[in-house]
Kinemage of the C-alpha trace (Angstrom):
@kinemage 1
@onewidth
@group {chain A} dominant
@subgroup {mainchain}
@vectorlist {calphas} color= white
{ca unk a 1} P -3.433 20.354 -1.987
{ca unk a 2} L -3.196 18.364 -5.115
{ca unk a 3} L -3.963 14.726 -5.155
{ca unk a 4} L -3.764 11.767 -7.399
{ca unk a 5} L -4.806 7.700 -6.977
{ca unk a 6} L -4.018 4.662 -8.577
{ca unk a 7} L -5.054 1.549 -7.238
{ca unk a 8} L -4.913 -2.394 -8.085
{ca unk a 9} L -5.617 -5.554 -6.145
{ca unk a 10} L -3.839 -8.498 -4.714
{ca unk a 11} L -5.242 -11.560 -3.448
{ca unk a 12} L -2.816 -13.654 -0.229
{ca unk a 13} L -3.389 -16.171 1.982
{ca unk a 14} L -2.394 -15.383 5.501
{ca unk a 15} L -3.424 -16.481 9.578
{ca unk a 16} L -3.593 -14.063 12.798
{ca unk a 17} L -2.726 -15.221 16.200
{ca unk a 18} L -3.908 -14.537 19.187
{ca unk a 19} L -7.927 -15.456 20.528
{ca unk a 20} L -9.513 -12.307 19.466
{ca unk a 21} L -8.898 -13.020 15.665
{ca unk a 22} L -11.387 -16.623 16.184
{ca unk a 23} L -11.341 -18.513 13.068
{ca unk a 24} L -8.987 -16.058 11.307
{ca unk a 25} L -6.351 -18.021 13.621
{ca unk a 26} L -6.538 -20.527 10.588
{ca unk a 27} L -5.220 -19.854 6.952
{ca unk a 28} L -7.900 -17.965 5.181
{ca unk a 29} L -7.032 -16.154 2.103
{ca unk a 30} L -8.278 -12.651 0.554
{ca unk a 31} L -8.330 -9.834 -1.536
{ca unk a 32} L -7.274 -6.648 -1.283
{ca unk a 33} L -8.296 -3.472 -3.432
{ca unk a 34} L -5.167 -1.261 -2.696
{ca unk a 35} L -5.468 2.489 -3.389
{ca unk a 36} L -2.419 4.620 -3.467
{ca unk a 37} L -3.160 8.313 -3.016
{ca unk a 38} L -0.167 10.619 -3.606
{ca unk a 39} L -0.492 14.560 -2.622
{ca unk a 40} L 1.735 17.702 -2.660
{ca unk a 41} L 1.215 21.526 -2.727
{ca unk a 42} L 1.992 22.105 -5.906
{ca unk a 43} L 2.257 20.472 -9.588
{ca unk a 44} L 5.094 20.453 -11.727
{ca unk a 45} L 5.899 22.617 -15.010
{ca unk a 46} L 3.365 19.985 -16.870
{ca unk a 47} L 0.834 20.387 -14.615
{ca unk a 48} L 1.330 16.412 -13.092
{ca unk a 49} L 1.767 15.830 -9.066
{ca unk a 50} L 3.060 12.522 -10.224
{ca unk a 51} L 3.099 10.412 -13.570
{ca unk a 52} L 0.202 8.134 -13.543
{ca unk a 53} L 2.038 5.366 -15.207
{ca unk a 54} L 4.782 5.563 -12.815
{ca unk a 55} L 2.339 5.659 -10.124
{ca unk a 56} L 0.755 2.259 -11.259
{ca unk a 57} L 3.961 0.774 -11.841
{ca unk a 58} L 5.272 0.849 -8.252
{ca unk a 59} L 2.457 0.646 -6.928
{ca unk a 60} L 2.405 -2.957 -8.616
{ca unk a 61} L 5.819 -3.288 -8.117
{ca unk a 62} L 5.207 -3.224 -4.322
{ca unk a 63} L 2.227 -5.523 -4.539
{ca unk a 64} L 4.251 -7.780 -6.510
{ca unk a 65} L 5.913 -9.059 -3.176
{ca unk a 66} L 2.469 -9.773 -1.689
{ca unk a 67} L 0.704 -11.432 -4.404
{ca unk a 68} L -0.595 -15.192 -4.804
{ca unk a 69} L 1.764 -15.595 -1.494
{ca unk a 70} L 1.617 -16.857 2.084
{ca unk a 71} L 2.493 -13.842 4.363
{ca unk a 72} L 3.051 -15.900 6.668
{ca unk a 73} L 5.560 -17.464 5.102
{ca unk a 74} L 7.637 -13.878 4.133
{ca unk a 75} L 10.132 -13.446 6.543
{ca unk a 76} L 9.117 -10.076 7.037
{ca unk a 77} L 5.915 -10.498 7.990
{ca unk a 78} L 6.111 -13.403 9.824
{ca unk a 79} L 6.270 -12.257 13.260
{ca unk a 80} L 3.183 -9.658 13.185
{ca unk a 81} L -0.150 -10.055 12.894
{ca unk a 82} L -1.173 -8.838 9.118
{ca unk a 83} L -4.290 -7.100 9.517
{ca unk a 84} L -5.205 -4.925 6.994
{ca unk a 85} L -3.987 -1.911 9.177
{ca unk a 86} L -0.688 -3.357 9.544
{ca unk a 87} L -0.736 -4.488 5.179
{ca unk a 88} L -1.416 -0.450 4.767
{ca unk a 89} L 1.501 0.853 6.763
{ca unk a 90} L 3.974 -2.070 5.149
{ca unk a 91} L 2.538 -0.700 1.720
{ca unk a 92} L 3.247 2.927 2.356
{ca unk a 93} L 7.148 2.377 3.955
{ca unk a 94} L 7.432 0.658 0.553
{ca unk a 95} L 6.104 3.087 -1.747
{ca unk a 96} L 7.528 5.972 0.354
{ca unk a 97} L 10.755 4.428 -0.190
{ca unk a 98} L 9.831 4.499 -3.810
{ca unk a 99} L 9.283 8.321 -4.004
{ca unk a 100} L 12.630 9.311 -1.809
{ca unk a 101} L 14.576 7.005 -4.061
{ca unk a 102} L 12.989 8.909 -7.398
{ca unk a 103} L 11.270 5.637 -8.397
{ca unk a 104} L 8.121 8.081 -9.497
{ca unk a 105} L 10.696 10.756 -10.902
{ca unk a 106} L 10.809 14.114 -9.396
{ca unk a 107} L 7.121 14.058 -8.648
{ca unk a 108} L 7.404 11.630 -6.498
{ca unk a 109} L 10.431 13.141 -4.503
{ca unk a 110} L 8.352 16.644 -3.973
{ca unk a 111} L 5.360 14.606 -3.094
{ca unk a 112} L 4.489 15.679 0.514
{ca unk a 113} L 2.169 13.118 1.818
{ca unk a 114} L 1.044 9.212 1.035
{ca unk a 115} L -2.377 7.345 1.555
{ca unk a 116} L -3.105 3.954 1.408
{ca unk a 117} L -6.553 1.998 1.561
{ca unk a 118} L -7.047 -1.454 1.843
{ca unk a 119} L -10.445 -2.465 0.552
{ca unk a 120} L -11.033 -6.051 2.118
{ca unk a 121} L -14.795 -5.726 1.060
{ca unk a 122} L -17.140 -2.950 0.227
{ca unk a 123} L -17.890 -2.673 3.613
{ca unk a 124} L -14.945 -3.049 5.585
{ca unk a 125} L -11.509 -1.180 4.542
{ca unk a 126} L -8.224 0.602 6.639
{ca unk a 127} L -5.909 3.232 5.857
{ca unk a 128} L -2.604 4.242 6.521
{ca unk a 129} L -1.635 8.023 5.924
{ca unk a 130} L 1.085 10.039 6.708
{ca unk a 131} L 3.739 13.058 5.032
{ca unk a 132} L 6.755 12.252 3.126
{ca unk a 133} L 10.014 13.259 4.806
């Protein structure tokens, strides 16, 4: 299985709710390194599993709608609690979405599987993987 990452960072402000989240009840903000990490079986007649410039371009494309923002003021986030687990699964429907559409050309359409990291902190990070259908 072939493999390849980009990654960038955003930085939001956001709140949890519900007791077990303590202080994080109140508006805190933070960064996120996110890592994108595309796979499939095979690589194309140039030897790419994806174009690395078209990689980093939706992958900023989908952190675009999370950056230097409140999430919970975007209406659709609002209503869950935006853990970083949660951040990692809204950033793969989104970049998903961007390889079934052909947003990554055809590399990203015969891409097979999508991982995303969120790095809050060098110690502390969550992950969302799953195939592309």
């Amino acid at each position: 299985m072939f493999s390849l990452t980009v990654s960038d960072h955003i930085m939001i402000a956001h709140s949890f709710k519900g007791a077990e989240f303590g202080p994080a009840q109140r508006l805190h903000g933070t960064t996120f390194v996110v890592e994108a990490e595309f796979r499939a079986p095979n690589l194309d007649d140039h030897q790419l599993l994806v174009d690395v410039g078209q990689a980093k371009t939706e992958l900023r494309r989908a952190l675009d709608t999370l950056d230097y923002r409140n999430l919970d003021d975007l209406p659709a986030l609002s209503a869950v609690n935006t853990t970083m687990e949660h951040m990692a699964l809204h950033l793969h429907t989104l970049l998903a979405t961007a390889c079934r559409e052909g947003s990554l050309g055809e590399g990203g359409r015969a891409a097979t599987g999508l991982k995303i990291i969120l790095r809050e902190s060098p110690t502390a990070w969550a992950a969302y993987d799953a195939e592309l259908t």
